[in-house]
C-alpha positions in Angstrom: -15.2 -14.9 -6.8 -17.7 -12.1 -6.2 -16.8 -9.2 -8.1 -18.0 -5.7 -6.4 -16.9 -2.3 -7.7 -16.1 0.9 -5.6 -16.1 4.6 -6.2 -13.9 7.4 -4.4 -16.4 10.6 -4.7 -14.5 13.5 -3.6 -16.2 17.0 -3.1 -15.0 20.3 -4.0 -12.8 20.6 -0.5 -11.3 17.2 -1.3 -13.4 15.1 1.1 -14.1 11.5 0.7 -17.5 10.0 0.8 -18.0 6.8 3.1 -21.1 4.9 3.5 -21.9 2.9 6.1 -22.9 -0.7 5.9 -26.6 -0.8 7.3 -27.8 -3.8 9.5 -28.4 -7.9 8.6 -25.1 -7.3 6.5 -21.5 -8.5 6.7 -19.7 -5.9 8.6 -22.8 -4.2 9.7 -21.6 -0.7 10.8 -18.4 -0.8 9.6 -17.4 2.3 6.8 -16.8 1.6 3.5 -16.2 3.2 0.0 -19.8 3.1 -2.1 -20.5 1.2 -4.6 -22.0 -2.7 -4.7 -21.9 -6.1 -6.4 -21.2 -6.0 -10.6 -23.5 -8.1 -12.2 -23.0 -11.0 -15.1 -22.0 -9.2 -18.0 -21.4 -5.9 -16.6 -18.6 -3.9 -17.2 -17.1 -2.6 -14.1 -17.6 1.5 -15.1 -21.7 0.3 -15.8 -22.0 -1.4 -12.5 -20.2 1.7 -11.2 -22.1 4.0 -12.7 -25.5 2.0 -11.9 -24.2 1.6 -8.6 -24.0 5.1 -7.4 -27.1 5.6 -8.9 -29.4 3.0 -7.1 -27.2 3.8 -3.9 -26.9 7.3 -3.6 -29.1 9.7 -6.5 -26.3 10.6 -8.3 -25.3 10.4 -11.7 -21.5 9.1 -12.1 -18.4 9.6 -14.9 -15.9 6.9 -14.0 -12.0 8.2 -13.8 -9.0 5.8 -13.5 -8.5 2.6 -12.0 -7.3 3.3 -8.5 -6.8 -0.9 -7.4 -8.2 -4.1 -7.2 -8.2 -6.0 -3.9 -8.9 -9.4 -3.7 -10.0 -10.1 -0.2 -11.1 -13.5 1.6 -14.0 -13.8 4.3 -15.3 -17.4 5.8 -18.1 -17.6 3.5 -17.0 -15.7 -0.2 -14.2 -14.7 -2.2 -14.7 -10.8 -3.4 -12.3 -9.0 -5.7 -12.8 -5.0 -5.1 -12.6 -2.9 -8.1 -11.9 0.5 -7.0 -12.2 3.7 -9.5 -11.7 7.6 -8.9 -14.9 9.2 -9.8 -13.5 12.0 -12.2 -17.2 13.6 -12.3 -20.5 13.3 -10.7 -23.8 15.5 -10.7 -26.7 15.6 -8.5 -26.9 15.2 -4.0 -25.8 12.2 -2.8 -28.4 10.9 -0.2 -28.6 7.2 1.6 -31.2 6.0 -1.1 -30.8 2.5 1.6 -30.8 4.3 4.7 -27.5 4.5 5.0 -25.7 7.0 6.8 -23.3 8.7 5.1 -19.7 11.1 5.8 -17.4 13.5 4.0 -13.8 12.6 5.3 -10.5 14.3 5.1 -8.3 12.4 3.0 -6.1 12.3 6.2 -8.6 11.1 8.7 -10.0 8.0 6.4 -7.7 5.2 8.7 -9.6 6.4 11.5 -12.6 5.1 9.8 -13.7 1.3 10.7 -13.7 -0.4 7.4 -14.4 -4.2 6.0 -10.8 -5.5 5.5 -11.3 -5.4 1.5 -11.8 -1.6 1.5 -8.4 -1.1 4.1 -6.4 -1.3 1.6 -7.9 0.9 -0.7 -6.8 3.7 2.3 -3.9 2.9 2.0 -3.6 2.7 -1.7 -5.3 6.6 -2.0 -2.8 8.2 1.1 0.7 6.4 0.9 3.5 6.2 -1.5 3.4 3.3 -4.3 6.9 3.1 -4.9 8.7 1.8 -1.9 12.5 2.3 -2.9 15.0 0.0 -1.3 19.1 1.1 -0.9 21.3 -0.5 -2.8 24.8 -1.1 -0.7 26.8 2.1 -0.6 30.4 1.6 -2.4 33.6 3.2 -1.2 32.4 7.1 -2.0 29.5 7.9 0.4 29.0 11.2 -1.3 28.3 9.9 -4.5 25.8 7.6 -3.0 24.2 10.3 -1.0 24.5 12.3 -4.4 22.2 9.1 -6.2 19.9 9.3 -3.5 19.0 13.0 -3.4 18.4 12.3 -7.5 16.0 9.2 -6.7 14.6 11.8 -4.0 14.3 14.7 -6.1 12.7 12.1 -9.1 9.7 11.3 -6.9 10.6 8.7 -4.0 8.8 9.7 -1.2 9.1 6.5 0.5 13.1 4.5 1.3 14.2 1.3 3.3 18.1 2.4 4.0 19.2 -0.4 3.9 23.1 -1.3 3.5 24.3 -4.8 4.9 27.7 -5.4 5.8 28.4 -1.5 7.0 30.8 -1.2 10.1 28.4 0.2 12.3 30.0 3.6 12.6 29.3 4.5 9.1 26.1 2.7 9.1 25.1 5.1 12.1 26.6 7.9 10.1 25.2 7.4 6.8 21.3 6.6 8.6 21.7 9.9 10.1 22.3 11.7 6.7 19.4 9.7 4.9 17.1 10.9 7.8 18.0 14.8 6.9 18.1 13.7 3.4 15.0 12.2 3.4 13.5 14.6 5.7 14.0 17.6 3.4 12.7 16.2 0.9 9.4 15.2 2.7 9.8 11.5 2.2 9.6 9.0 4.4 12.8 7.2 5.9 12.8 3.4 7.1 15.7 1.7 8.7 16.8 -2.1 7.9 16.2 -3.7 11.1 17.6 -1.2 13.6 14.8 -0.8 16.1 17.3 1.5 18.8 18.7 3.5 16.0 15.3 4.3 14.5 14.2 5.4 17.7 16.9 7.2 18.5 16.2 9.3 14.8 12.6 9.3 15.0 12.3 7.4 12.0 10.9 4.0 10.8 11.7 0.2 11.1 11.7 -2.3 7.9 11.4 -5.5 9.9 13.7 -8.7 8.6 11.5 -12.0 8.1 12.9 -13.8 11.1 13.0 -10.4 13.3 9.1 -10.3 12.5 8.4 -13.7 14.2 10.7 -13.2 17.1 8.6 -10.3 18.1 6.0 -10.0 20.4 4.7 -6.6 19.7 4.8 -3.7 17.7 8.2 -2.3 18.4 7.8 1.5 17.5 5.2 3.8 18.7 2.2 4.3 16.5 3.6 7.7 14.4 6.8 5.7 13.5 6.0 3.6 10.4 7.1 0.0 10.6 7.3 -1.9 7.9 8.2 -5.7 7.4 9.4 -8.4 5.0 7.3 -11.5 3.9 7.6 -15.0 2.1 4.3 -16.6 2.7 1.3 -16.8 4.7 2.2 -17.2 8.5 4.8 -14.3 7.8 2.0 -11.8 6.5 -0.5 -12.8 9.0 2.1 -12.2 11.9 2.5 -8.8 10.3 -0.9 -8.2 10.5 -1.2 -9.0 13.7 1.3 -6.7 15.2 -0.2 -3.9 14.1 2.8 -3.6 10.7 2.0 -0.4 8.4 2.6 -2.2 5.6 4.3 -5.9 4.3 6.7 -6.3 1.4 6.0 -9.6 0.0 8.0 -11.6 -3.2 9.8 -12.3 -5.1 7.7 -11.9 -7.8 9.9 -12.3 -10.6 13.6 -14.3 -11.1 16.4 -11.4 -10.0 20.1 -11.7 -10.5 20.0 -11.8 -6.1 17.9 -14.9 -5.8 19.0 -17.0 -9.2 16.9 -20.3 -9.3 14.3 -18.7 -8.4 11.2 -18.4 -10.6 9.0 -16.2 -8.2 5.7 -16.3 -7.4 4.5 -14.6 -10.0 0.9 -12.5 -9.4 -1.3 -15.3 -9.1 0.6 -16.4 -6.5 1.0 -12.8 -4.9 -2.8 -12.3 -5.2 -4.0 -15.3 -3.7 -1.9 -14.3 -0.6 -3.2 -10.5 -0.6 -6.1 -11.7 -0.5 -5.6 -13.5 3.0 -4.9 -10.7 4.8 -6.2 -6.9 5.2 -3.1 -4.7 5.1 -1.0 -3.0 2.6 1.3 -5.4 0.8 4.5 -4.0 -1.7 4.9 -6.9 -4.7 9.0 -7.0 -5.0 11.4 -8.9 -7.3 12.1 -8.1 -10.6 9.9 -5.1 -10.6 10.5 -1.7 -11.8 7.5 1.3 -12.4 6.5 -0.1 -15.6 4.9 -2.8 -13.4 2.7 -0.6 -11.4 -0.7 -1.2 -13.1 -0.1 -5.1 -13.0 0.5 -4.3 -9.0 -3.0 -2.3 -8.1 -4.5 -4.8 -10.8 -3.5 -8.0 -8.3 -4.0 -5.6 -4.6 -0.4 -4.3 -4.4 0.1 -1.2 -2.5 2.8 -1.0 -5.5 6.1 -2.0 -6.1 9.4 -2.3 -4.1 12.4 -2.0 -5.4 16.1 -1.4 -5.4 17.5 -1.0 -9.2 14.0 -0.1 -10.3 13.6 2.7 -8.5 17.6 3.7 -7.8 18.6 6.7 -9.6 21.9 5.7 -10.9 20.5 2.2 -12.1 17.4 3.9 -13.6 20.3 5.9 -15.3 22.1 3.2 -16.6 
């Protein structure tokens, strides 16, 4: 395993600096965050700050740990260590003839990147809570009433998704997440229902089996789709249809799949690192497990009762 570190260097209108990988190198003109290989020893803030320095003239403080991904290419294993840079003095200048770019935070996916630094994107610009419904009971407006709390407490991303519903009030509810959801600038995903999401401008949350039956992306690209995974094959087919992000577990034993121990992170990180797209770790999980999430390459954590207002309340 190769261990390289990273830096996001913002400038005073919020930018991002990108480098850009110069030629006889992997990826040769592909974008990437800067930084470069830690050596034996090294502590990843003093290869950091050494990086940065040989790299670009500038003289780096380290800020917190943004995530780790551990990525696999055909000839080497890398883990990515990625840190916000909470201050930095002097010009940054392509000391290696690299070009260079300030990017809005918002434009960095348009960027061509190696598939280790992808998620790192995706890791600075979308939610790391990804909160799953829990099955409405008989009062609908105490339900709604629990999900404007779990809205109003900081869930900016939600899977509705409520199995067993007679499709009226399945329709019905979907609709009133969508405002819901809407108002409160979050992002809505819909269990499986490809028409209905269309039909309310929203997002898909693909099933396992519904993932392999399909052929192609199935909402246009300013719809987010999402889909769930159990192992290799199932992430790789998400990848491959062009899926925003994958929700991969179970992590942990849950009182929903008894019997079952989980793969645990090991076993979560040596899939991540497989693939290059966002990946949600769920089972068992709740937001005290987000720093052992970014530290294995999760987007974050998934999650119905951890992230459910009136479970978080009980």
């Amino acid at each position: 395993m190769v261990d390289v570190v990273a830096g996001v260097i913002r400038d005073a209108r919020g930018r991002v600096l990108l480098t850009r990988r110069t030629e006889g190198r992997d990826f040769a003109g592909r974008w990437e965050f800067p930084g470069g290989k830690r050596k034996r020893g090294e502590s990843p803030e003093a290869a950091l700050v050494r990086e940065l320095r040989e790299e670009l003239g500038i003289e780096a403080a380290p800020g917190p740990h943004l995530i780790s991904v551990p990525q696999e290419y055909p000839d080497k294993r890398l883990r990515l260590d990625v840190r916000e840079v909470a201050e930095w003095e002097g010009t940054p200048r392509g000391r290696e003839q690299q070009a260079m770019v300030w990017v809005p935070l918002e434009k960095l996916a348009r960027y061509t990147m190696p598939p280790a630094d992808v998620p790192v994107v995706a890791a600075l610009q979308q939610a790391d809570r990804y909160l799953v419904t829990p099955t409405p009971d008989d009062d609908d407006g105490h339900w709604l009433g629990a999900l404007d709390a779990s809205l109003a407490a900081g869930a900016s991303r939600v899977q509705f998704r409520a199995p067993g519903l007679p499709p009226a009030r399945w329709k019905s509810l979907a609709s009133s997440v969508a405002k819901r959801c809407r108002r409160a600038g979050a992002q809505v995903l819909l269990n499986a229902d490809v028409e209905l999401a269309r039909l309310l401008g929203v997002g898909v949350h693909l099933t396992s089996s519904q993932l392999m039956a399909l052929e192609a992306r199935p909402l246009a690209a300013d719809l987010p789709v999402g889909a769930s995974c159990h192992d290799l094959q199932e992430l790789r087919k998400a990848e491959a249809l062009g899926c925003d992000f994958a929700v991969l577990g179970t992590l942990k034993p849950t009182p929903s799949h008894p019997g079952n121990a989980g793969i645990g992170w090991d076993g979560f990180s040596r899939l991540r690192e497989q693939v290059s797209l966002p990946i949600y770790a769920i089972g068992g999980l709740g937001p005290g497990d987000m720093d052992d999430a970014r530290q294995h390459g999760a987007q974050g954590i998934a999650a119905i009762r951890g992230l459910w207002a009136d479970a978080v309340a009980a």
